[in-house]
N, C-alpha and C positions, 0 to 999 in steps of 0.2 A: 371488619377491616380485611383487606387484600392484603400480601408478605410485604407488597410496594409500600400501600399505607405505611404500616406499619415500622418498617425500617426508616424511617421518616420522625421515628419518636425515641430518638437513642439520647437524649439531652443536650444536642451538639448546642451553641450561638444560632440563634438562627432558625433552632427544628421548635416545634410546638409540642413535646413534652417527652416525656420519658417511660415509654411501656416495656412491658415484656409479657410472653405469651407460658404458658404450662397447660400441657395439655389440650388447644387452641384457646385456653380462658385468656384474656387480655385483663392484664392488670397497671393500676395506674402506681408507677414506683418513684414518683417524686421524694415525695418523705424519706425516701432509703438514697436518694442522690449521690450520695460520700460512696457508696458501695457499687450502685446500677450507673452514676453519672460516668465521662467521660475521664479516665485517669484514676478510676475505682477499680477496685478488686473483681468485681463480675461484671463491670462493663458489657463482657462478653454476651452477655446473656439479655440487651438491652436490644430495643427494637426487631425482635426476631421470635420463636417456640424454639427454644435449647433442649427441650425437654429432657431429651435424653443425658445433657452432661449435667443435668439436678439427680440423677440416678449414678452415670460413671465417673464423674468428676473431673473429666476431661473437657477441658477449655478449648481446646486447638477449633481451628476450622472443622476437622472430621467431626469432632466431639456434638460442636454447638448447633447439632439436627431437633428434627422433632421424631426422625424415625427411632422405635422405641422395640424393634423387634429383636428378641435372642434376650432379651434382661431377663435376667432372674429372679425368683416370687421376693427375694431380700432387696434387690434394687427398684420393683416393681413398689416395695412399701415404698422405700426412699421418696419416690414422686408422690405417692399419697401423700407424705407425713408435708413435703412441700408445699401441694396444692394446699390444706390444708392452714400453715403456716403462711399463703399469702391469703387467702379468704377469711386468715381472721386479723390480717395487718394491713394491707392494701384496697382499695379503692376496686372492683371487677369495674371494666370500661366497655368491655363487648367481647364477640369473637373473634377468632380468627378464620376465615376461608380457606379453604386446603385439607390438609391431610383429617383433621379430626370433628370439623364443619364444614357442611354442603354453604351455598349461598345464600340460603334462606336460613341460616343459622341452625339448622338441624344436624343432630348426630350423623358423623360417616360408620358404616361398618366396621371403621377402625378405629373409631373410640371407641364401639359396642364392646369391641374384642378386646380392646387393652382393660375397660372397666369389668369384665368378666374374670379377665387373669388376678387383677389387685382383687377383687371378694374373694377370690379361688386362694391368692396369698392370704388376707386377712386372717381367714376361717381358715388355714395353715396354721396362721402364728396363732390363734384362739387356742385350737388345738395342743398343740405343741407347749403354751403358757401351762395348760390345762393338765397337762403330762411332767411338765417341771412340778408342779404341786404335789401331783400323786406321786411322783418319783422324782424326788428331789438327787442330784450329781453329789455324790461321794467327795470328801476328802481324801487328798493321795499324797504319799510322797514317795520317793525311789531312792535307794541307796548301795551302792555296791557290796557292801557290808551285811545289810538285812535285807533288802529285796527289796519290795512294794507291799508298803502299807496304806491300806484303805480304812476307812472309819466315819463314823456317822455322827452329827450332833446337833443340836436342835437347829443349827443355824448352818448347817452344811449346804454346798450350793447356790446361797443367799438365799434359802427357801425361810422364814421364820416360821416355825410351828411349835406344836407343843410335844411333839414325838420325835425321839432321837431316829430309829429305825435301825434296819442292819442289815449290811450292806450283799449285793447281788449282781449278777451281770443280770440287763437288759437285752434283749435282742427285738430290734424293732424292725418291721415288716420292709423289704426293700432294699434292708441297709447290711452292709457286710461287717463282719465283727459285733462287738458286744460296748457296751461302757456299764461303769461300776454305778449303780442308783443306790438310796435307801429307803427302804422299803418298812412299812407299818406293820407291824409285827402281830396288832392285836385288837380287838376290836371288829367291824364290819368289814366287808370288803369297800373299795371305794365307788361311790355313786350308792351306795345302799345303805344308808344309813338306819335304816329301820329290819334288816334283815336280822334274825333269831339263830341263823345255822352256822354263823361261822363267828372263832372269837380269835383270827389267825390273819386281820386284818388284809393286807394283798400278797401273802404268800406266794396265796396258791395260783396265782394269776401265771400263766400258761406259759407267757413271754419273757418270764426269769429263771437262772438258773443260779441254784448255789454256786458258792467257790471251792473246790473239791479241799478238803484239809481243813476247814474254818471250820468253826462250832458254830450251828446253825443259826443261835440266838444272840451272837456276840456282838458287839458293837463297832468290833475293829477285824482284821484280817490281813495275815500277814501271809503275802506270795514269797517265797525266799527263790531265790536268782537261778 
Protein backbone atom coordinates (compact mmCIF):
# COMPACT_ATOMS: atom_id res chain seq x y z
CA UNK A 1 0.00 0.00 0.00
CA UNK A 2 0.77 3.77 -0.72
CA UNK A 3 0.29 6.48 2.80
CA UNK A 4 -2.88 7.39 0.48
CA UNK A 5 -4.10 3.75 0.35
CA UNK A 6 -3.71 3.41 3.55
CA UNK A 7 -5.12 6.37 5.32
CA UNK A 8 -8.18 5.08 3.64
CA UNK A 9 -8.49 2.29 6.42
CA UNK A 10 -8.88 4.19 9.77
CA UNK A 11 -12.54 2.47 10.37
CA UNK A 12 -14.36 5.63 9.52
CA UNK A 13 -18.69 4.70 7.93
CA UNK A 14 -17.68 4.35 4.74
CA UNK A 15 -13.73 3.38 4.60
CA UNK A 16 -13.10 -0.47 3.85
CA UNK A 17 -11.21 -1.40 7.21
CA UNK A 18 -9.00 -0.58 9.80
CA UNK A 19 -5.05 -0.89 9.33
CA UNK A 20 -2.14 0.44 10.84
CA UNK A 21 1.49 0.34 9.93
CA UNK A 22 4.82 -0.50 12.45
CA UNK A 23 7.72 -0.49 11.05
CA UNK A 24 6.00 -0.36 7.11
CA UNK A 25 4.38 -4.01 8.31
CA UNK A 26 0.53 -3.47 7.66
CA UNK A 27 -1.59 -5.00 10.05
CA UNK A 28 -5.24 -5.68 9.85
CA UNK A 29 -6.74 -4.19 13.52
CA UNK A 30 -10.28 -4.87 13.26
CA UNK A 31 -10.46 -7.14 16.22
CA UNK A 32 -8.96 -4.35 18.46
CA UNK A 33 -11.81 -1.82 16.94
CA UNK A 34 -12.85 -0.38 20.70
CA UNK A 35 -9.16 0.79 20.94
CA UNK A 36 -7.64 1.58 16.78
CA UNK A 37 -11.60 2.46 15.81
CA UNK A 38 -12.76 5.97 15.58
CA UNK A 39 -13.35 7.56 19.27
CA UNK A 40 -10.79 4.85 20.81
CA UNK A 41 -7.77 5.47 22.67
CA UNK A 42 -5.01 4.97 19.75
CA UNK A 43 -7.29 5.93 16.94
CA UNK A 44 -4.27 7.84 16.47
CA UNK A 45 -2.30 5.33 15.33
CA UNK A 46 -4.93 4.08 12.69
CA UNK A 47 -4.49 4.29 9.03
CA UNK A 48 -0.85 5.61 8.97
CA UNK A 49 3.14 4.05 10.37
CA UNK A 50 3.19 5.87 13.98
CA UNK A 51 5.89 3.94 14.58
CA UNK A 52 7.69 6.19 16.31
CA UNK A 53 4.92 7.17 19.25
CA UNK A 54 4.68 2.96 19.95
CA UNK A 55 8.37 3.93 21.30
CA UNK A 56 7.76 7.85 22.82
CA UNK A 57 4.33 7.75 23.57
CA UNK A 58 3.41 10.74 22.11
CA UNK A 59 0.08 10.96 20.30
CA UNK A 60 0.21 14.49 18.93
CA UNK A 61 0.66 15.07 15.21
CA UNK A 62 4.65 15.37 15.75
CA UNK A 63 4.49 12.24 17.59
CA UNK A 64 2.41 9.97 15.01
CA UNK A 65 5.62 9.79 12.28
CA UNK A 66 7.20 6.74 11.21
CA UNK A 67 10.67 8.63 11.55
CA UNK A 68 12.47 6.66 14.12
CA UNK A 69 15.85 8.35 14.39
CA UNK A 70 17.57 9.59 17.86
CA UNK A 71 15.57 6.72 19.90
CA UNK A 72 17.23 5.11 22.38
CA UNK A 73 18.43 1.09 22.50
CA UNK A 74 15.39 1.26 25.51
CA UNK A 75 12.67 2.84 23.09
CA UNK A 76 14.23 0.91 20.15
CA UNK A 77 13.09 -2.46 22.36
CA UNK A 78 9.70 -0.67 22.99
CA UNK A 79 8.97 -1.16 18.89
CA UNK A 80 10.37 -4.69 19.00
CA UNK A 81 8.33 -5.86 21.84
CA UNK A 82 5.22 -4.12 19.64
CA UNK A 83 5.99 -5.42 16.48
CA UNK A 84 6.07 -8.46 18.10
CA UNK A 85 2.68 -8.05 20.15
CA UNK A 86 0.89 -7.41 16.77
CA UNK A 87 2.48 -10.54 14.75
CA UNK A 88 1.21 -12.64 17.22
CA UNK A 89 -2.55 -10.83 17.63
CA UNK A 90 -3.28 -9.27 14.23
CA UNK A 91 -3.75 -10.27 10.82
CA UNK A 92 -0.09 -8.92 8.64
CA UNK A 93 -2.18 -7.38 5.30
CA UNK A 94 1.09 -6.21 3.34
CA UNK A 95 3.48 -3.33 3.22
CA UNK A 96 3.73 -0.16 3.29
CA UNK A 97 5.84 2.10 0.39
CA UNK A 98 7.89 4.68 1.79
CA UNK A 99 10.35 5.12 4.34
CA UNK A 100 10.92 1.30 5.28
CA UNK A 101 9.69 -0.39 1.84
CA UNK A 102 10.82 0.35 -1.80
CA UNK A 103 7.71 -0.53 -4.26
CA UNK A 104 8.63 -3.84 -4.90
CA UNK A 105 8.11 -4.46 -1.27
CA UNK A 106 11.86 -4.74 -0.47
CA UNK A 107 13.80 -3.39 2.51
CA UNK A 108 14.91 0.39 2.34
CA UNK A 109 18.44 1.19 3.89
CA UNK A 110 16.39 2.48 6.64
CA UNK A 111 14.75 -0.43 7.89
CA UNK A 112 18.33 -2.25 7.46
CA UNK A 113 19.56 0.37 9.82
CA UNK A 114 16.85 0.55 12.30
CA UNK A 115 16.88 -3.50 12.46
CA UNK A 116 20.61 -3.31 13.08
CA UNK A 117 20.19 -0.90 16.08
CA UNK A 118 17.26 -3.22 17.90
CA UNK A 119 20.03 -6.59 17.56
CA UNK A 120 22.66 -3.97 18.80
CA UNK A 121 19.85 -3.16 21.87
CA UNK A 122 18.71 -6.81 22.17
CA UNK A 123 22.41 -8.28 22.70
CA UNK A 124 22.64 -4.96 25.11
CA UNK A 125 19.85 -6.01 27.27
CA UNK A 126 21.17 -9.98 26.83
CA UNK A 127 24.17 -8.59 28.27
CA UNK A 128 23.24 -6.50 30.76
CA UNK A 129 20.36 -9.49 32.05
CA UNK A 130 23.65 -11.48 31.94
CA UNK A 131 25.38 -9.05 34.51
CA UNK A 132 22.36 -8.66 36.78
CA UNK A 133 22.87 -12.47 37.49
CA UNK A 134 26.46 -12.30 38.00
CA UNK A 135 26.04 -9.29 39.99
CA UNK A 136 22.93 -9.02 41.43
CA UNK A 137 22.05 -4.75 42.95
CA UNK A 138 22.49 -4.44 46.72
CA UNK A 139 20.03 -3.61 49.23
CA UNK A 140 20.20 -0.10 50.64
CA UNK A 141 18.91 2.21 53.00
CA UNK A 142 19.98 5.75 54.12
CA UNK A 143 19.46 7.24 57.33
CA UNK A 144 20.75 10.59 58.87
CA UNK A 145 21.41 8.84 62.01
CA UNK A 146 23.42 5.70 60.74
CA UNK A 147 24.35 6.57 57.27
CA UNK A 148 24.00 4.02 54.40
CA UNK A 149 23.59 0.67 54.71
CA UNK A 150 23.99 -1.88 52.12
CA UNK A 151 23.51 -5.67 52.42
CA UNK A 152 23.15 -8.71 50.40
CA UNK A 153 20.47 -11.67 50.57
CA UNK A 154 19.54 -14.40 48.62
CA UNK A 155 16.81 -12.54 46.95
CA UNK A 156 18.57 -9.01 46.76
CA UNK A 157 17.79 -7.05 43.41
CA UNK A 158 15.01 -9.65 42.63
CA UNK A 159 17.94 -11.82 41.58
CA UNK A 160 16.71 -15.46 43.13
CA UNK A 161 19.93 -17.54 43.83
CA UNK A 162 21.30 -19.78 46.23
CA UNK A 163 24.16 -17.31 47.25
CA UNK A 164 23.81 -14.33 49.60
CA UNK A 165 27.15 -12.56 48.37
CA UNK A 166 28.87 -9.29 49.83
CA UNK A 167 28.54 -6.45 48.87
CA UNK A 168 31.11 -4.19 46.48
CA UNK A 169 31.18 -1.00 44.26
CA UNK A 170 31.06 -2.04 40.53
CA UNK A 171 32.49 0.23 38.10
CA UNK A 172 31.40 -0.47 34.70
CA UNK A 173 33.40 0.52 31.51
CA UNK A 174 31.94 4.00 30.12
CA UNK A 175 29.98 4.76 33.09
CA UNK A 176 30.91 7.46 35.69
CA UNK A 177 30.64 6.47 39.30
CA UNK A 178 30.09 3.00 40.94
CA UNK A 179 26.79 1.20 42.31
CA UNK A 180 26.68 -1.23 45.14
CA UNK A 181 26.35 -5.18 43.47
CA UNK A 182 26.82 -8.62 45.52
CA UNK A 183 29.15 -10.49 44.62
CA UNK A 184 29.98 -14.49 45.05
CA UNK A 185 32.32 -14.91 47.56
CA UNK A 186 33.21 -18.60 46.87
CA UNK A 187 33.39 -21.14 44.51
CA UNK A 188 34.65 -20.53 40.60
CA UNK A 189 34.89 -17.39 39.04
CA UNK A 190 31.72 -16.94 36.85
CA UNK A 191 31.45 -18.46 33.38
CA UNK A 192 34.06 -21.13 34.65
CA UNK A 193 32.50 -23.45 36.19
CA UNK A 194 34.89 -26.21 35.91
CA UNK A 195 38.07 -24.09 36.93
CA UNK A 196 40.39 -25.78 39.91
CA UNK A 197 42.28 -22.26 40.92
CA UNK A 198 40.18 -20.20 42.54
CA UNK A 199 37.67 -20.90 45.42
CA UNK A 200 36.90 -16.73 45.87
CA UNK A 201 34.09 -16.92 43.44
CA UNK A 202 34.31 -13.22 41.49
CA UNK A 203 36.21 -11.41 43.75
CA UNK A 204 38.94 -10.89 42.10
CA UNK A 205 37.19 -9.62 39.12
CA UNK A 206 39.11 -6.41 38.08
CA UNK A 207 35.89 -4.13 37.89
CA UNK A 208 35.06 -4.13 41.89
CA UNK A 209 36.24 -2.46 44.55
CA UNK A 210 35.74 -2.91 48.24
CA UNK A 211 34.07 -0.41 50.62
CA UNK A 212 36.96 1.09 52.46
CA UNK A 213 35.86 0.10 56.46
CA UNK A 214 33.69 -2.93 55.74
CA UNK A 215 34.86 -6.41 56.66
CA UNK A 216 35.73 -8.09 53.54
CA UNK A 217 33.43 -11.15 53.99
CA UNK A 218 30.35 -9.45 55.58
CA UNK A 219 27.19 -9.45 54.28
CA UNK A 220 26.20 -5.96 55.18
CA UNK A 221 28.07 -2.59 55.26
CA UNK A 222 27.69 0.28 56.82
CA UNK A 223 28.93 3.99 55.15
CA UNK A 224 28.33 6.27 58.29
CA UNK A 225 27.36 10.03 56.90
Amino acid sequence: LCAAELRRYRGAPGEPGLYLALLGRVFDVERGRKHYGPGGAYSGLAGRDATRAFASGDFTPAGLVDNVSGLSPLELLSIHRWLSFYRDNYEPVGKLVGRFYDENGAPTEALREVEAAIEEALKFQAESEQRKQQFPPCNSEWSSAKGTRFWCSRHSGGVHREWAGVPRKLFSPGWQGSRCVCVRSSGPPWGQPHSQHSDRGDLDNPHLQQYEGCPPLAEQCVLLT
